[in-house]
N, C-alpha and C positions, 0 to 999 in steps of 0.2 A: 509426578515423576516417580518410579520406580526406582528404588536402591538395591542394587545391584552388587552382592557380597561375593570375592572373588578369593578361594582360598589357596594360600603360596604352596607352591612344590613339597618346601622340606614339609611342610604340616601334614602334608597327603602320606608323606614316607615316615611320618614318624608313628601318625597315628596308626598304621599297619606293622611298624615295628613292633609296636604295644601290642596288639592284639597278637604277634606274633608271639612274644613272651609271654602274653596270659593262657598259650594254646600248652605249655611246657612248664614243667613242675620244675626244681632245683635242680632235677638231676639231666634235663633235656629231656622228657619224655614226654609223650604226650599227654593236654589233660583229658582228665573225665571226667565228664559231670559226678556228683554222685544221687545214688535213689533218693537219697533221704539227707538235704544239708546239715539243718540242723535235730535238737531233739525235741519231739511235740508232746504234747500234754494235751488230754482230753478228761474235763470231769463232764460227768453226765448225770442226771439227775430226775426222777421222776415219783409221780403220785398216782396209783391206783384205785377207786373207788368202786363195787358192783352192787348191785342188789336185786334178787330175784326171790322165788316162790318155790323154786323145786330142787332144795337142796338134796346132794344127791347123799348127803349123811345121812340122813332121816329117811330114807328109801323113797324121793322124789318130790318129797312136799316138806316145806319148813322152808326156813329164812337163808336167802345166800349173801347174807351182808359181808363185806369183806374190805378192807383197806390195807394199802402194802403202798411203803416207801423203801425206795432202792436208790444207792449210789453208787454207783463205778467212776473208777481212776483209770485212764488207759495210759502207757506211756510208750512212745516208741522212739529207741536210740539208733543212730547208724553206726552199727561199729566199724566199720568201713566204706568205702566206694560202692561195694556189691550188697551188703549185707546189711539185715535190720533185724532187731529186735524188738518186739512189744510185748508189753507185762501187760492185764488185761487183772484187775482185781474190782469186788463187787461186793456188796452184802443187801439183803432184802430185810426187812422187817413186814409182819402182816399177825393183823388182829383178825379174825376169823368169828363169823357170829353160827356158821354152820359148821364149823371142823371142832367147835367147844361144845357143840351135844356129840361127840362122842363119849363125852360121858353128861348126860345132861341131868344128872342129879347131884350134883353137886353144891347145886347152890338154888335152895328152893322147891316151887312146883315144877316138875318138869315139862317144858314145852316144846314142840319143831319149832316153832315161830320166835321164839325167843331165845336169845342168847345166853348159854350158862358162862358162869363164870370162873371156871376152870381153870386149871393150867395144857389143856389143848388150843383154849381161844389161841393162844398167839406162839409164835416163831421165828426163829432169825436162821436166814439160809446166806449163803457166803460161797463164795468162790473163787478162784485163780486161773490163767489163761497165760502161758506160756508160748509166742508163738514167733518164728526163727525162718526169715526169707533170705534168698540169695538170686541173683540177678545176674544174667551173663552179661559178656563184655558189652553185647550190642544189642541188649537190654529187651530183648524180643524173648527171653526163657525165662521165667521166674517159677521156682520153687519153692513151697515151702513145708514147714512140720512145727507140730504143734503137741502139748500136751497142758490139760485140763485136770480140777480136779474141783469138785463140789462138796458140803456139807449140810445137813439137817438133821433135826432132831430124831426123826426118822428114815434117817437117808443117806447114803453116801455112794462119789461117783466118781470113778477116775476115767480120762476120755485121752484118747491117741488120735493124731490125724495128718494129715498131709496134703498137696495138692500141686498139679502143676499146669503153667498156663504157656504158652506159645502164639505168641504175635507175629505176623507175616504179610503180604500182599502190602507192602511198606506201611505195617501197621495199622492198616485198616481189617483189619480180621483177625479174631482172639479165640481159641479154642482152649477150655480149660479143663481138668478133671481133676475131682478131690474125693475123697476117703476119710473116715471116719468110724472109731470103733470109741461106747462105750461099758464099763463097766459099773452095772451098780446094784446097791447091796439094800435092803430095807430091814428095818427094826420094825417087823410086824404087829399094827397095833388095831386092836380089834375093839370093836361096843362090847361098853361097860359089863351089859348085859349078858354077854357071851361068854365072856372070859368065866365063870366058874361055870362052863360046861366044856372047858378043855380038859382034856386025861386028867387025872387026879383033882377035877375042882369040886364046888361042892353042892353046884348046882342049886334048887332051891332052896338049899339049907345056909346059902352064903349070904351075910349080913345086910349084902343090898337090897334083900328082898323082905327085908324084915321093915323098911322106912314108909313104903307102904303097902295096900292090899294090894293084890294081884287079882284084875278082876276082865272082866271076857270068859275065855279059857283060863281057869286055875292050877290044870295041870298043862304049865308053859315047860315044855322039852324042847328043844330045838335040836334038829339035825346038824348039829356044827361040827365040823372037823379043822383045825386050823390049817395051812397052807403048807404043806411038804417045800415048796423052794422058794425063797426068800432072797434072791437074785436076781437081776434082770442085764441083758447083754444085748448091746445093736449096733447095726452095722448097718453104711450107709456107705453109696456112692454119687455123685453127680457129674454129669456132662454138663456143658456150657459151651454154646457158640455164639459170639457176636459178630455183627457186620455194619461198616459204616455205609451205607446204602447211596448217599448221596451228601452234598453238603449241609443238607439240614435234616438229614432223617436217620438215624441209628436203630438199628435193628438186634434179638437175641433170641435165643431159645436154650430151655433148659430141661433137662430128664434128670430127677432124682430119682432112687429106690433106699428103701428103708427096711432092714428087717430084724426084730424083735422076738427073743426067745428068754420063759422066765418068769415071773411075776409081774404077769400085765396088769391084773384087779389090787381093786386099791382096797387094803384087808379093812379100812373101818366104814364103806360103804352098806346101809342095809339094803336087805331087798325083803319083800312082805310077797307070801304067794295066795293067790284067791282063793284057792284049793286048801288054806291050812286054817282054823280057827282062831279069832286075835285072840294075843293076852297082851291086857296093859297093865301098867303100873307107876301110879299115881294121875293116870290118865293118857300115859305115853307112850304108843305104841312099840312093844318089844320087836327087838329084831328076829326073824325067822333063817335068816342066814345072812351072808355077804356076799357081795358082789363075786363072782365068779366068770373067768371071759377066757376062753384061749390063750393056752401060753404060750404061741406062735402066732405072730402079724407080720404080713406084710405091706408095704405101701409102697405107692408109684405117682407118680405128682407128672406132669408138663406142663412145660409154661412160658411164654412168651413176651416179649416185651417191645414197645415201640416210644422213642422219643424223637418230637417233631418239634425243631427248631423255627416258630410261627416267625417270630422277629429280635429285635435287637432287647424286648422287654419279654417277650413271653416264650415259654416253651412246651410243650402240651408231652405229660409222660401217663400212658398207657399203657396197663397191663392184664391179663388171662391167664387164669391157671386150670389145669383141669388136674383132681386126684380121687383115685380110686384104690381100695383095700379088701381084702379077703375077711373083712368084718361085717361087710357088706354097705359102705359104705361109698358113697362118692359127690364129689361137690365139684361146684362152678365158683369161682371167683374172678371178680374182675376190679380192676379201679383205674382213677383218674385223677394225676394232680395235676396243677398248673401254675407253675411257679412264674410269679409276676415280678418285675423289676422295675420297681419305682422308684429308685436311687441307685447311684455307684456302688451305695455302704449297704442297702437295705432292699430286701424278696422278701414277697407273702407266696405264701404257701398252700391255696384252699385245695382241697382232697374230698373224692368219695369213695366207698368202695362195697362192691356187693359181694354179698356170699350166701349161698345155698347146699346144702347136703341133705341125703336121706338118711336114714335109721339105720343104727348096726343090728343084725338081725338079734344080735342078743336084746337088745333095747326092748323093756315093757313101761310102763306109766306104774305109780305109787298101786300097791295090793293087785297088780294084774299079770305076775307069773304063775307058771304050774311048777310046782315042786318036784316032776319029774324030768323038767328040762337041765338038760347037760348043761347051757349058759346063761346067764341072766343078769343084767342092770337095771338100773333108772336113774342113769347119769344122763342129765340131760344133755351135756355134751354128746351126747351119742346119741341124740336125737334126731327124729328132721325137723332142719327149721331153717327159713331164711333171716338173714342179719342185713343191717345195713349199721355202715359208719358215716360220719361226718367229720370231716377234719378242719382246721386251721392253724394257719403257723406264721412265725416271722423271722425272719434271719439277719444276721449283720454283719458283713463281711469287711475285713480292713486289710489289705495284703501290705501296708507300711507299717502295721505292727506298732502304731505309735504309742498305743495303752502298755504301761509296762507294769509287771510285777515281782520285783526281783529280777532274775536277769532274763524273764522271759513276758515275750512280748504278745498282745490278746489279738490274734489271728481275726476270730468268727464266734459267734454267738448265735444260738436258734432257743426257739423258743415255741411248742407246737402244743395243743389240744386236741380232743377228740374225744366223740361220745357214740356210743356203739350202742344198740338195740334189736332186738330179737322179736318175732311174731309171737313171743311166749313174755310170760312176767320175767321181763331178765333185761337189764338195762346196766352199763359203766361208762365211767369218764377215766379219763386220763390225761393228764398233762406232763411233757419231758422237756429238760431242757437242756442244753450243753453248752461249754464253752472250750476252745482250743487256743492253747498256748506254745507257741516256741522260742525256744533256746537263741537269745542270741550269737549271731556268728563271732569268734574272736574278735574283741580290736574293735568291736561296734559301741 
């Protein structure tokens, strides 16, 4: 026998009164959702590990050991119905086994392969992200603007920016463009070796070369001139279209441009030219210059994206990028995650992703420049090489917010890996991980 629940008139009327009062604020107006109910918290966290063969301090060859821990705090408040605020703060730490031979006599024999123990091994960079959205009545226009401002021992950066998005075709199509300038200043720091052949140094009479023989070439001169501009400024725009294509398939595309004017070479890079006689000392090859590269770049990136809604557990997100530069550069990237759903609370996350690019034409290998070339590296980032990553992750998602801490309640939790590798001795890991918190609503 079926039971049969039959509900009385007034319940029908009263239940629509209610809703009719929850649709009007005190005043009779009507409500509005808002962007942002409450205030969310994001701490994020991760550990970088690399190690490679051709570090580009030692002009190609030497050790690229490297580890760096970084923390950001994100917070974002609604100051009102339209309007959010998010403060975006961060700091990095990194011990460095190749940026500590820039001066690599300091502790010891001097080696590429080995780490000195300097005060260059290590650094703390740090940052702040200012960034202020508003949203129209029918929440189809969003604007926003932002201001940035970064710190290093060698480095400082203040960034401007804005952007705005436009929803339409009842929300299923999003057109956005955003803007970006920054400004940044460098405290040029050059090899050891170099610094007493700037104007006034004193060259082989200066004390460092007194530790030990100077032997190859012993009359070591270098062609050095330090760097006349000590700035660097870029400006950047992107387009964004997305479209909901169907009910399981979301579609985008994106055009950014980049352009770069200013102190693009990194002043403590060497570079060794075939064309010039070695000098070492203590066995360690002297630098014959620094990296030198164009102080105008430009870059042009597209890129596309597809996520395919498989079923009620899986979703398959694909991506292509293609980019190309006036450095003479250009790469193919592509990736693939596929985020699984094996619980209400809990997604894994396994990932691949490919990447390939050519050589910037400045780009030569360790001792294989002419010394009459106008630009010159052996940063193997500017190399050609293809990469391949491996990822995995796991995420935890709670939208009752039952975990609390303080008055704010534990959203979502991920927690991802990944090891990345290069057709050249150059290999890293990395693991991040987040968690996000909000604000309880009044009266909860």
């Amino acid at each position: 026998m079926r039971l049969q629940l039959r509900t009385p008139t007034w319940c029908v009327l009263a239940l629509f009164t209610l809703l009719g009062l929850q649709g009007q604020d005190a005043q009779g107006t009507p409500y509005k959702k808002r962007v942002l109910e409450a205030a969310e918290v994001d701490f994020l966290s991760s550990y970088y590990q690399q190690d490679g063969e051709n570090a580009a301090v030692t002009g190609g060859i030497g050790t690229e050991s490297l580890s760096d821990a970084t923390a950001t705090i994100i917070v974002a408040i609604p100051l009102n119905t339209d309007d959010v605020l998010q403060i975006d703060a961060g700091i990095s730490a990194y011990t460095s086994a190749s940026s500590s031979n820039v001066n690599p006599f300091d502790s010891g024999p001097p080696d590429p392969y080995t780490a000195s123990s300097g005060a260059s091994q290590s650094d703390l960079w740090s940052n702040l992200v200012l960034r202020y959205s508003h949203n129209s009545e029918d929440r189809n226009r969003i604007w926003n603007a932002q201001f940035s401002a970064a710190v290093e021992y060698d480095y400082f950066s203040i960034g401007l920016g804005g952007g705005y998005s436009w929803l339409f075709n009842e929300r299923n199509t999003e057109v956005s463009l955003k803007g970006n300038v920054y400004f940044d200043k460098w405290n040029a720091i050059y090899p050891i070796e170099l610094r007493p052949f700037e104007p006034d140094g004193f060259g082989l009479n200066d004390a460092l070369f007194a530790l030990y023989p100077v032997s190859g070439n012993p009359n070591y001169d270098p062609d050095f001139e330090p760097f006349s501009k000590t700035h660097r400024n870029s400006y950047s725009l992107g387009l964004g279209f997305s479209q909901i294509l169907s009910p399981r398939l979301q579609g985008s595309l994106s055009v950014d441009w980049v352009r770069q004017e200013g102190l693009l070479s990194t002043p403590f890079q060497r570079v060794y030219f075939e064309d010039v006689e070695d000098s070492f000392l203590g066995g360690f090859h002297l630098a014959e210059d620094v990296e030198h590269l164009p102080d105008i770049r430009q870059k042009l990136a597209a890129g596309t994206r597809l996520n395919y809604y498989l079923n009620a557990s899986v979703v398959l997100r694909g991506s292509y990028r293609y980019y190309t530069d006036d450095w003479g550069i250009t790469s193919h990237t592509t990736s693939l995650e596929v985020p699984v759903k094996v619980s209400p609370s809990f997604t894994l996350y396994p990932s691949y992703r490919y990447y390939q690019q050519t050589a910037a034409d400045a780009f030569r290998p360790y001792n294989q420049h002419l010394s009459a070339s106008a630009y010159y590296t052996s940063d193997f980032d500017l190399s050609g090489y293809t990469a391949h990553q491996l990822g995995f992750g796991v995420g935890y998602t709670d939208i009752f917010t039952r975990l609390h801490i303080l008055d704010f309640g534990l959203k979502s939790i991920q927690l991802k890996a990944y090891h990345y590798s290069r057709d050249s001795p150059f290999s890293s890991f990395i693991i991040t991980g987040g968690a996000t918190f909000v604000m309880d609503a009044p009266g909860n």
